[in-house]
N, C-alpha and C positions, 0 to 999 in steps of 0.2 A: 739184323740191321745195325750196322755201325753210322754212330756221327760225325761227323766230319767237324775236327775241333781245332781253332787255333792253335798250334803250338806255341808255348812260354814265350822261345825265343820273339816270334810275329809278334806275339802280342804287346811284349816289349816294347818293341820297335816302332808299333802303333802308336803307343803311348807318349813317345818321347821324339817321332818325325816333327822333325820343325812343321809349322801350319800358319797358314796365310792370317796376320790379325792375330797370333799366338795367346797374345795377354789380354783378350777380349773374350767370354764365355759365355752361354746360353743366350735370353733373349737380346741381350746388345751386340752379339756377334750377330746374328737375325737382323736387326739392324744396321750394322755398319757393312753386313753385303749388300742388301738393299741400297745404302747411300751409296756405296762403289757403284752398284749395277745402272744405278740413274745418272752419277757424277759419266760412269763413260757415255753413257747415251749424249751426253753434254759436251764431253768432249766429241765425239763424233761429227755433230752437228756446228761445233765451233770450229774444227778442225775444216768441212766442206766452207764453210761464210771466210774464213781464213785465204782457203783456195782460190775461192771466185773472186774476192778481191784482188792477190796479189796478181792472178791469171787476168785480169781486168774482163774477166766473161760476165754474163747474164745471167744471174742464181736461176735456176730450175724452179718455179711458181706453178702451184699444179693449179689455182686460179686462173691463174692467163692474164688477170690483169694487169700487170707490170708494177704492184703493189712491192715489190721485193724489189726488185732494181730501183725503183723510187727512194725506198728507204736505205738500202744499201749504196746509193748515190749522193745522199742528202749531206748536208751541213753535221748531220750529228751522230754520222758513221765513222767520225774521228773525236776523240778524245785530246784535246792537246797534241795534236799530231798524229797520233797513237791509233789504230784503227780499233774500234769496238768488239770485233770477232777476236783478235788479239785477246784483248783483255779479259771475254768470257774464258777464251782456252786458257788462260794465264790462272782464272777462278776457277774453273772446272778440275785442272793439275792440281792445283794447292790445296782443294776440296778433297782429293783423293790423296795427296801426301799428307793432310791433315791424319787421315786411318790411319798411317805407321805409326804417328808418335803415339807414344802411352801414356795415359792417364788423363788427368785432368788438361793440363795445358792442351793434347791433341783433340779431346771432344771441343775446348773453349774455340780454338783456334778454328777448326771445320764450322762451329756455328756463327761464328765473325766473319769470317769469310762467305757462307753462304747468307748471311745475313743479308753485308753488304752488297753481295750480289743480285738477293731480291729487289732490295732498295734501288740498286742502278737503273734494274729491270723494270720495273715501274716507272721510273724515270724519262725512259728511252721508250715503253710501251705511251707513256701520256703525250710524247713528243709524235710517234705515229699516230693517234688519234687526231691531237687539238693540233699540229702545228704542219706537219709533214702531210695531212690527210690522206694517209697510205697505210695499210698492216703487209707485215711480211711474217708471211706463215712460220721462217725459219725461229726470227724472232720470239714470235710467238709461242714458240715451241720450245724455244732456250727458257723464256720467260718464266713456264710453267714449270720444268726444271728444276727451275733456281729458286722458286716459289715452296714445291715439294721439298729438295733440298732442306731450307731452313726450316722450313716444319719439322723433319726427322733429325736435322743435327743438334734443334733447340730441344728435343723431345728425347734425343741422346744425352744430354749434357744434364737436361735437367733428373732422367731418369736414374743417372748412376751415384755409383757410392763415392762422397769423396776419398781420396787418395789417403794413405795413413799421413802423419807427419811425422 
């Protein structure tokens, strides 16, 4: 019975192939794919609330009850002009370009960034309750995102080693 063994040269090569998050290892690279894997689900979803605005259609409510077009119709689906699904895809990218950068500044930045994010999200979630009296699942859904989000970027930032000086 022979082994079937890497050779030197492979193994090399293994060693030193560039890899996605390079300067992030063990349990914070576990982390920072986990935040990617949830940031795109984020984007995904900002991406469709994106569409249906700009398409001027009727979001897809698997309720039926017109709770989503309600809220994605209202007074507070724009920001200073700016439409709200915009600005999540806007969070959700910088979320995920926060992962390249290295070290300290890139975990600060991803947990400011999702921070702010929750905070909007609650904002815009208390405005569908008490003012718009409508939920939009989509919403909802970003909400909760951007909620997990800041829990793992704040749980990243605060888990690592500072940076030498």
């Amino acid at each position: 019975m022979s082994e079937v063994s890497t050779p030197p040269v492979a193994a090399e090569e293994e060693r030193t192939r560039p890899r996605l998050f390079g300067g992030v290892t063990g349990s914070e690279r576990k982390l920072v794919l986990v935040i990617a894997g949830i940031a795109l689900v984020g984007v995904g979803i900002a991406t469709y609330l994106v569409y249906v605005h700009y398409a001027g259609i009727q979001p897809f409510c698997v309720s039926g009850s017109g709770g989503c077009e309600k809220v994605q119709t209202s007074d507070y689906a724009d920001l200073a002009g700016i439409p709200v699904a915009d600005l999540g895809l806007a969070g959700y990218l910088a979320i995920l370009g926060s992962l390249f950068i290295r070290g300290d500044l890139g975990r600060l930045a991803g947990a400011a960034i999702a921070l702010s994010g929750f905070g909007f999200s609650m904002y815009l979630t208390y405005r569908e309750i008490f003012t718009i009296k409508a939920i939009c699942q989509w919403c909802v859904a970003s909400a909760v995102l951007m909620t997990l989000l800041a829990i793992l970027t704040v749980i990243r930032l605060l888990k690592s080693e500072p940076d030498p000086v």
